[in-house]
N, C-alpha and C positions, 0 to 999 in steps of 0.2 A: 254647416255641412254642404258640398258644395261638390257638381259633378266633377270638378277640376282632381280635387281633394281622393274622392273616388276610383277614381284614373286611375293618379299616383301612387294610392294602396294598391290598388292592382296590379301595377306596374312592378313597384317592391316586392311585393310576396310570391310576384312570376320568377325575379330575379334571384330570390335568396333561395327558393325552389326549396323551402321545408314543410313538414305539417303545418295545418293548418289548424293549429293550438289558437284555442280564445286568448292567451296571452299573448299569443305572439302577433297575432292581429290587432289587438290592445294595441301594443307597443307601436307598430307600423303604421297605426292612427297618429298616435301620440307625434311620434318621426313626425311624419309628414304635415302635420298642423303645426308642428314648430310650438309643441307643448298648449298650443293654445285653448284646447276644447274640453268643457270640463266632463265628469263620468257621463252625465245625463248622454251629451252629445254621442261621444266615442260608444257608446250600448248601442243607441241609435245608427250609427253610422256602420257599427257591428252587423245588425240585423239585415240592415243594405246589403250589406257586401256577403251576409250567406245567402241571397236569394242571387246574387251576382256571380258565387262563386262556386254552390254544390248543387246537387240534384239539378231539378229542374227547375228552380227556381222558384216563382209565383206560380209556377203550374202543377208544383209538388202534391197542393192538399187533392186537386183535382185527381190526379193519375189515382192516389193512393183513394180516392171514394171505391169502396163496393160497388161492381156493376160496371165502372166507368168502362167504355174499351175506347173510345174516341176522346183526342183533346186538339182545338183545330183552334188557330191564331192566323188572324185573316188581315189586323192592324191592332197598333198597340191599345187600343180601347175596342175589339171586340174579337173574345174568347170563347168561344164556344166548345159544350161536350155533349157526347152522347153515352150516353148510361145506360143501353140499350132500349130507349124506349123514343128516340128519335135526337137530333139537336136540337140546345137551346145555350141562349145566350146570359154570359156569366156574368157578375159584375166583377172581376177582375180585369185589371188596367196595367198597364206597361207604362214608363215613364214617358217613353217616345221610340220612334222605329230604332234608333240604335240603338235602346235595350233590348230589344227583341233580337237584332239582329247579332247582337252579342250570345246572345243566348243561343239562338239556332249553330254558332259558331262552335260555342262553347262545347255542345253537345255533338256536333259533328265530329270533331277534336274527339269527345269521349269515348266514340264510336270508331276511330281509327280511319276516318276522310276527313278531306280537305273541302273548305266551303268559303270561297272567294270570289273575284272577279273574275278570276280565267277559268275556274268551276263553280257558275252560281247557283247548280242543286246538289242535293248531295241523300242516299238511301243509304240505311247502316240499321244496325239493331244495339241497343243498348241492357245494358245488364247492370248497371249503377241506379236506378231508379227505384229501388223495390223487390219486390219477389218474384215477380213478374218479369220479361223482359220486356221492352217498349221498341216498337219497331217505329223509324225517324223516317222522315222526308223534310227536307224545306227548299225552298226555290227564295234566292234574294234576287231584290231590284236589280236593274229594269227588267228582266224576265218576268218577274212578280211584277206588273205593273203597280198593283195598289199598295206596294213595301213586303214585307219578307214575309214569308209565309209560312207557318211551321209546321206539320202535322204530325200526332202520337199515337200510336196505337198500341194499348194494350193487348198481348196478347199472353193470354190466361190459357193453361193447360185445357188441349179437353179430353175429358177424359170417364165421359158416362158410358155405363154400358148398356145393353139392350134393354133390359127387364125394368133400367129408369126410364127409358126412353118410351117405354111401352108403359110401363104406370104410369105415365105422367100426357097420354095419349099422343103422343108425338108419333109413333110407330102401332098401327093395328098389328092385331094378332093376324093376320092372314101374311101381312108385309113382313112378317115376322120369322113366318116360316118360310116364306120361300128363300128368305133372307138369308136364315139357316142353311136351307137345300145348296144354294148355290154357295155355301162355303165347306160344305161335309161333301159338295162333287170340285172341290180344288178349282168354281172358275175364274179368270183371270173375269174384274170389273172394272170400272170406270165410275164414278156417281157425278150425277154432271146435274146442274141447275144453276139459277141465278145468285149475286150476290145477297149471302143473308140468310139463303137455304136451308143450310143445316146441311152442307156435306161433308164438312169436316166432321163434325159432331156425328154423322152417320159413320165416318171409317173408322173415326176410333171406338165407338161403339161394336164395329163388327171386327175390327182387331182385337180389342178384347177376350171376342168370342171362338177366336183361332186354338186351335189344339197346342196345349201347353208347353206341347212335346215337337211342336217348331221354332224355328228360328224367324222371326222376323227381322227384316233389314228397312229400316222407311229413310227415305229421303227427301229432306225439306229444304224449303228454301227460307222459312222461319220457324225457330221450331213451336208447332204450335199442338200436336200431336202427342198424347202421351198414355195411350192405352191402357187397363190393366191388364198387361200379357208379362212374363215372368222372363221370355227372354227374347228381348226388345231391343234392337241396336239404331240408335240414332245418326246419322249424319246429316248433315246443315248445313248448305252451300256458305261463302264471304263473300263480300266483293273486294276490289283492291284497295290498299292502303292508303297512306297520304300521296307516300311514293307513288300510287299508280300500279302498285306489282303487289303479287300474291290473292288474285283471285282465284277461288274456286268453284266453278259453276255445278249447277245441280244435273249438269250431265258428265261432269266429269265424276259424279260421286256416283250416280247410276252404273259408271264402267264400274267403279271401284266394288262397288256390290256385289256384281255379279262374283265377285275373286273372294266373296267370305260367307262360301257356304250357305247360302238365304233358303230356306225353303218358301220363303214369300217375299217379291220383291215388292216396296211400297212408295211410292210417289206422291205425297202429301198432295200437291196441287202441279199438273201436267199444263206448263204453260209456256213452253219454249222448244227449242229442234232436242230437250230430251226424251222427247216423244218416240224419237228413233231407234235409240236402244232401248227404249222398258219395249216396245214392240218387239224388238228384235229379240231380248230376253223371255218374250212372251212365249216366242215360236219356236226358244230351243232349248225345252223342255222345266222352264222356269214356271209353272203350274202355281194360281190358284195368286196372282201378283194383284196390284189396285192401287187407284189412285183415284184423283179427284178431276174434274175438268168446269170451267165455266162455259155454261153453254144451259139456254131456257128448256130446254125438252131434249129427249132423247136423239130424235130426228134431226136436232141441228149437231149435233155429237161427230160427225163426219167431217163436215162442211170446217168446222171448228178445229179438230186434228188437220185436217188439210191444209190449211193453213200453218198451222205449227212445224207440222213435217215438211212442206216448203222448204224453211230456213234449214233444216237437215238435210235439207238434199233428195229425198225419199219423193219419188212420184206420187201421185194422183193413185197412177192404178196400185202399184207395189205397197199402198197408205190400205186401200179399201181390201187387196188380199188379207195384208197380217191383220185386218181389224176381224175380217170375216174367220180365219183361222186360232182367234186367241180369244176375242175380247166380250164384253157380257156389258150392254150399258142398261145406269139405273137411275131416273132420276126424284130428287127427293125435294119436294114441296115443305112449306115449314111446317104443315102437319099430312102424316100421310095416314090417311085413311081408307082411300082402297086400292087394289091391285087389281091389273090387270096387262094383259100382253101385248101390244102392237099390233105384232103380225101373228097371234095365237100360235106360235111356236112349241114343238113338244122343250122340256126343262135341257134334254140333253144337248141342243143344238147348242156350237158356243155364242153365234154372233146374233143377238136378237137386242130390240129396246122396250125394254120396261118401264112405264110407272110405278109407284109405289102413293 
């Protein structure tokens, strides 16, 4: 068995373009050895060529562990994952960079881009992996200086609601209520902290907790969001194809929003000039909307939007009006245990910054 050998199956079973039946990969061995290789080999050479040609290859058992959300390939002899309790390094091995690079190829292709020399990164989400979707990045040489670089992330529904979040001490009871308060007075919020926070895991937690008898509309840019609310409409940005055409961005899906009745408009993660219309949604009379932002404390929650609305076009000052006339920021620590108000604000004002 020989990388040549390899290829050539590859090659064959690209070109006859059928299933991918154990017989028929048999046989395409057989072909291609010129009958030479006896059962042992052709098993062997079988086993090859499913890590060459489905899933994700050598990085399958990984993705599919419990816990995993991270699988990061840095060179072909060093794999690493994180299972949420930080990175480590795996004894899993790559033949050599162009298996890898095969691979990152393969799965770009899965994902509906292109990942070449005249495109050598490539961002897409897959859904062949598991139950899960897996959101892709990789960068190949020379951009990757040290050879191709793959990164996976799992990302697993979330979908707790408060009263776990609160048994299991992640949320006090006081953070609790006010939590409440300001979703029984319709206010439009933000949850803003660093990576790892827990803000995801906070809005779908308090979308959950929204009145049954609304419509939520949330829009992602992965879907990572899945509340328990009864009437829940997802939209999920793309990017473009192989072709280069048919992207739709998460502001073009915020217009769309607004055009299907939402009684709460939801922005998974506020990270581009969509910032401009869930704003501008905010202020005409779309009550009680939220999304997420990265940003360390409340107080840098401005400086941070300002930036983003930049790219929209949206001034400095016209940013800090609709912020002050809409918006309610919160930010949430990976455990929060007490509350308290910035500027000691009475509940009804909308534009204030919370901890929690």
């Amino acid at each position: 068995m020989t990388a040549s050998l390899i290829e050539r199956v590859r090659e064959r079973l690209a070109v006859e373009d059928i299933p991918l039946r154990p017989a028929v990969v048999a046989a395409a061995i057989r072909a291609e050895s010129g009958g030479l290789l006896g059962d042992t080999d052709v098993l062997a050479t079988m086993r090859v060529l499913q890590t060459e040609l489905t899933g994700a290859g050598l990085l399958d058992p990984l993705l599919r562990l419990p816990g995993t959300t991270d699988v990061l390939v840095t060179a072909p002899d060093a794999v690493w994952v994180d299972g949420g309790n930080g990175l480590y390094r795996t004894e899993i091995r790559f033949a050599d960079e162009e298996a890898v690079r095969r691979l990152a190829q393969r799965l770009a292709l899965a994902a509906g881009r292109r990942l070449d020399e005249n495109q050598p990164w490539v961002d897409g989400q897959l859904t062949c992996l598991g139950s899960d979707p897996v959101r892709l990045h990789a960068v190949l040489p020379p951009v990757a200086a040290g050879g191709t670089c793959l990164s996976l992330r799992v990302l697993r529904p979330v979908d707790q609601d408060l009263d776990a979040l609160i048994d299991t001490g992640a949320i006090a009871e006081p953070a609790a209520r006010l939590l409440d308060q300001i979703l029984r007075a319709r206010l439009a919020f933000l949850i803003s902290g660093g990576t790892g926070a827990g803000k995801t895991t906070l809005l779908a937690a308090l979308l959950g907790a929204v009145d049954a008898g609304e419509r939520i509309v949330c829009v992602e840019d992965a879907a990572e969001l899945a509340p328990r609310h009864p009437h829940l409409v997802k939209l999920v940005a793309r990017g473009a194809n192989v072709e280069g055409v048919g992207v739709v961005t998460v502001r073009d899906l915020v217009r769309q929003a607004l055009r299907m009745r939402p009684d709460r408009i939801v922005v998974g993660e506020v990270r581009g000039d969509e910032v401009v219309d869930l704003l501008a949604a905010l202020n005409t009379g779309h009550d009680g909307g939220a999304g997420t932002v990265h940003a360390n404390s409340p107080a840098e929650v401005p400086a941070r939007l300002e930036a983003l609305a930049g790219a929209g076009g949206l001034s400095r000052a016209a940013l800090h009006s609709q912020l002050a006339a809409a918006v309610l920021s919160v930010t949430t620590p990976e455990v929060c245990t007490t509350v308290y108000d910035v500027e000691s604000t009475p509940l009804n004002v909308p534009w204030r910054q919370c901890y929690l």
